[in-house]
N, C-alpha and C positions, 0 to 999 in steps of 0.2 A: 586751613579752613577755620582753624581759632581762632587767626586772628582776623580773617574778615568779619567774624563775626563779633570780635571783641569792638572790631572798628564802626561796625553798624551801632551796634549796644549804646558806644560812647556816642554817634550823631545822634541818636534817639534823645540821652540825656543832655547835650548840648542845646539840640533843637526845645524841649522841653524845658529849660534855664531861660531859653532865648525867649520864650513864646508863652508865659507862667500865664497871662488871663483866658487864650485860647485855650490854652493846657488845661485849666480848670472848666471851662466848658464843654470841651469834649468827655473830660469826666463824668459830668453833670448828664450831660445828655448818654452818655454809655448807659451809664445808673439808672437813667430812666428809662430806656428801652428794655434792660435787661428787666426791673421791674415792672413794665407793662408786658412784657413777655409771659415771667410768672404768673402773675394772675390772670393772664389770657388762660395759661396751661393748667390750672389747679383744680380742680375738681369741683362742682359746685350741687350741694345736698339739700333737699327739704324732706321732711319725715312728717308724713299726715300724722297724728297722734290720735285722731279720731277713732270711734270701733263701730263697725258700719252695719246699721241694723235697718233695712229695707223694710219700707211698712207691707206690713201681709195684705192688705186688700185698698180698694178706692177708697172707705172709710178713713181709715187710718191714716191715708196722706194728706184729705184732705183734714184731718183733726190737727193734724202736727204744723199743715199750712194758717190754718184757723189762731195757733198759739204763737206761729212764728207774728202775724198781724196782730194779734192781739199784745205781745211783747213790742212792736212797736209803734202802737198807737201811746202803749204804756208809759212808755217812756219819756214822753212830752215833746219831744225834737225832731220829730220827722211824723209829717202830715201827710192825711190819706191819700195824698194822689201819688205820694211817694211808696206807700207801700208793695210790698212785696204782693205780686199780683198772681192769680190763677184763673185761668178760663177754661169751665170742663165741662162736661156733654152729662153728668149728674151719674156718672158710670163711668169703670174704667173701659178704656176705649183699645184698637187694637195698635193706634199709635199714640205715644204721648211725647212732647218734646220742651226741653227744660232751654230757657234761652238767656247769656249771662249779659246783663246791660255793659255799656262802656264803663272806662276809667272816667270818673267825678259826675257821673250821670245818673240813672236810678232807673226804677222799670219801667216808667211812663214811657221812656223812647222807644220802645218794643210795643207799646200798646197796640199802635194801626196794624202792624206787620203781627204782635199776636192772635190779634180779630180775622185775620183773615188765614192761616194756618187754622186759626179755630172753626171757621166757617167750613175749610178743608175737609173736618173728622178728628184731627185731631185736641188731646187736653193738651194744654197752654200752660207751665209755668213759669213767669218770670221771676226769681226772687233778687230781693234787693240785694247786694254785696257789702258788704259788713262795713261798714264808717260813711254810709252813702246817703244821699236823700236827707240830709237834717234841714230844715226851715231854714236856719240862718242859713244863707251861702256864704258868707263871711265869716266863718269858724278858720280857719287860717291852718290851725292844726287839727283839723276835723279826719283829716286822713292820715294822722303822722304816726298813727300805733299800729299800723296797717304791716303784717307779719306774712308771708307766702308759709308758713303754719300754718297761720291761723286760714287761708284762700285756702288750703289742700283739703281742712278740714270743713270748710263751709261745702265746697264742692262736693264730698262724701254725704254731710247731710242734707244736702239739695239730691243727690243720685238717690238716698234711699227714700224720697220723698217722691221722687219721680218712677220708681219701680211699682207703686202702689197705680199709678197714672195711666201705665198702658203696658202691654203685654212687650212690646216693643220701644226702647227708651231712645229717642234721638237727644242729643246737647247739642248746643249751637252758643254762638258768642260774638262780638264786633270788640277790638280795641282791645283793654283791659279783661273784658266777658272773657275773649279771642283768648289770652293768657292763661286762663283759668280751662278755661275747652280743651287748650293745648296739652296741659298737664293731665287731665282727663284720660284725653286719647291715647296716653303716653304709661297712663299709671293706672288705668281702672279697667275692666275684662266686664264690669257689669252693664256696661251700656252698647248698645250695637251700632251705632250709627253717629256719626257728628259731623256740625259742619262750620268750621272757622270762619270769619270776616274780618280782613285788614286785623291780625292779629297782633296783639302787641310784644313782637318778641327783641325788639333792638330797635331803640334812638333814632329814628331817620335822619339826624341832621350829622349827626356819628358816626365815620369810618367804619364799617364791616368789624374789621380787626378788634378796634378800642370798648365797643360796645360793652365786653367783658369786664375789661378794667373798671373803666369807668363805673359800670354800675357797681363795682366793689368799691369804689372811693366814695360813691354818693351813700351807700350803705352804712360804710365808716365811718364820717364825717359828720358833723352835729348837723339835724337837719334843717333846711331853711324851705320859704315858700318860694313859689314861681306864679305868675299868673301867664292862664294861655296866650293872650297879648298882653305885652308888660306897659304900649302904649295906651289901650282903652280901659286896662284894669275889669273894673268890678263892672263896667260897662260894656262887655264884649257884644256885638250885636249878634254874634251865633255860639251865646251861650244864652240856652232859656231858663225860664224863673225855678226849674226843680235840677241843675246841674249848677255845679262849682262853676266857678269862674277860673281857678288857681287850685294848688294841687301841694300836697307836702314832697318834696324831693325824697324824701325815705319812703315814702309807699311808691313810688315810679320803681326807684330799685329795688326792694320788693318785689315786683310783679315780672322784672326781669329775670329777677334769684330764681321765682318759682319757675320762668319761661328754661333757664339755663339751665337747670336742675330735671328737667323732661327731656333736653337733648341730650345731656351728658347720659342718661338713661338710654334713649333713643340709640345712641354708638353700639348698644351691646345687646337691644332685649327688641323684639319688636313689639307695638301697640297693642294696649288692650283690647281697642275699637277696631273692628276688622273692616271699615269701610266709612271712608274718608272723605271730603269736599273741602280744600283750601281754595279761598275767593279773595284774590288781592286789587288793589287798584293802582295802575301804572303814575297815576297822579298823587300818589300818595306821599308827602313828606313828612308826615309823622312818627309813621313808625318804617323798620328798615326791613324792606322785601327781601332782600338778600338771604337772613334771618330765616323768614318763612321758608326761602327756597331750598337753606342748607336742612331744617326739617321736610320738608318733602323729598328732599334724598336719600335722609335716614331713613325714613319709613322704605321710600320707593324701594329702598337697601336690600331690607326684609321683603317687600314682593311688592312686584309690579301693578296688583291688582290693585292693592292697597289705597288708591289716592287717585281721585280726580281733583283738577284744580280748571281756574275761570280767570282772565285777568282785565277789570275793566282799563281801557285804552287811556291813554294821556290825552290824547284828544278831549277827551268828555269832559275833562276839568272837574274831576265829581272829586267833595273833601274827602277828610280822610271820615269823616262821620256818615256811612254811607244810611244808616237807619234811619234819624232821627228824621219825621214828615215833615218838619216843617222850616226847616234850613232855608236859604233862598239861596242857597250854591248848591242843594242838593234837587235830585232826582229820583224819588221813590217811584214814581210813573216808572223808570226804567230799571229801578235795583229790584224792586219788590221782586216782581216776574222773573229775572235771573234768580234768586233763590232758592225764588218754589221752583223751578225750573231744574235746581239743581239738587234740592229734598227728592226730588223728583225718581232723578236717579239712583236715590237710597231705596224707594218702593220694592 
């Protein structure tokens, strides 16, 4: 038995003498699996550092919403139509709901869809997400300091902004918003109700699997830009005059870290939010549905009650921007109504 074995040993190292540039590629590629493996497996952490003080009454939210506007009119780089928006009934109401804009967007595309939730009974807060809305859309690195820290703890002072709002706190999100929702639902017990849209928890164009890795290598690596067509650039015709056009590659990973950081959670604790709505879109290639579906399992995990979900069809062709009114690939006539449709079912 030795020596068959000795005799294997030595074809390995003959075949291996014979074959030195294959030999060295299969290395390579070993190495690399075995390292994309690891950081598939590793654990991944965000730690709010914020300390969460809920304002005591309608007053109070709306004072702290009044300083958040007035810090950025302050600031000279992002114009009112950008700002962080509120639409409230002049009292707190018996629902209020906090809504997070997309990744490179601002609260303007929540606008229509807020006016009419507000029309509903409910206060309306959109707040702008931190490095968003500057005049220039051409700041290049306008998004690159962008920290899933710094998103845990925006979202705390946007919850305790939204407690003062309505006796009853819904969050909701699209895209990057979606991300920040996620972690929410995942990490917060103060809010009763949320409702995701095409969220952005994995790469759509990125294998299932690699999504992990990847967003650790874009994390690491010095950051560079990307623009959403690399063809029309700064001219995209479905990006409007208060969204980017382009995006820093370390806040994309970022908003992954904090998405990853709410599942890996997710494995072991069940959600703070005791009642759920994930809405994805079968058309969607932006971001990776798979993603969404393996959270709606973790929850489902912890209980069946936990989660409704909505998928619009590939048929519809609808982008992956399902909000924004005024897209020309888009359908608010038909998303609006499924929303409220599916707020609905939170009542």
């Amino acid at each position: 038995m030795e020596t068959e074995s000795a005799t294997v040993f030595q074809n390995i190292k003959q075949w291996i003498r014979n074959h030195p540039i294959v030999t060295g590629m299969l290395t390579v590629l070993i190495l690399l699996i075995l390292i994309i493996v690891i950081m598939a497996l590793l654990p991944v952490s965000v730690e709010d550092t914020s300390i969460s003080d809920p304002a005591i009454d309608y007053d109070d939210a709306m004072m702290r919403v009044s300083m958040i506007r007035q810090a950025e009119q302050d600031s000279g780089e992002i114009s009112e139509k950008r700002f962080s928006e509120a639409m409230t009934h002049g009292e707190k109401t018996e629902k209020a709901i906090i809504v997070y804009h997309g990744f490179t967007s601002c609260p303007e595309q929540f606008r229509e869809l807020g006016k009419t939730l507000f029309e509903r009974g409910y206060n309306v807060f959109i707040p702008r997400i931190p490095h968003h809305g500057k005049t220039d859309r051409l700041v290049y690195d306008a998004l690159a300091d962008t920290s899933a820290e710094e998103l845990a703890a925006f979202a705390t002072e946007t919850i305790d902004i939204g407690r003062g709002l309505g006796d009853e706190l819904i969050i909701g999100g699209l895209s990057g918003g979606g991300t920040i929702a996620t972690w929410v639902i995942q990490e917060h017990d103060d809010v009763e109700q949320a409702i995701i849209v095409a969220p952005f928890l994995g790469i759509g164009i990125v294998p299932t699997p690699l999504n992990r890795p990847i967003a650790r290598i874009l994390d690491d690596i010095p950051n560079f830009h990307m623009w959403w067509n690399p063809r029309t650039k700064e001219n995209n015709a479905y990006t409007l005059d208060y969204q980017y056009p382009g995006y820093a590659m370390h806040a994309l990973a970022e908003y992954l870290r904090l998405g990853y950081a709410a599942q890996d959670d997710a494995r072991d604790n069940p959600p703070g939010v005791k009642s759920i709505i994930v809405i994805t879109n079968k058309n969607d290639a932006a971001v990776d549905n798979n993603v969404t579906e393996q959270f709606v399992n973790l929850w489902q995990s912890h209980s069946d009650e936990l989660v409704t979900t909505y998928e619009f069809e590939k048929a519809l062709g609808l982008p992956h921007d399902l909000i924004t009114p005024t897209r020309e690939d888009g359908d608010p006539a038909l998303v609006y109504p499924i929303i409220i449709q599916n707020l609905d079912i939170l009542e």
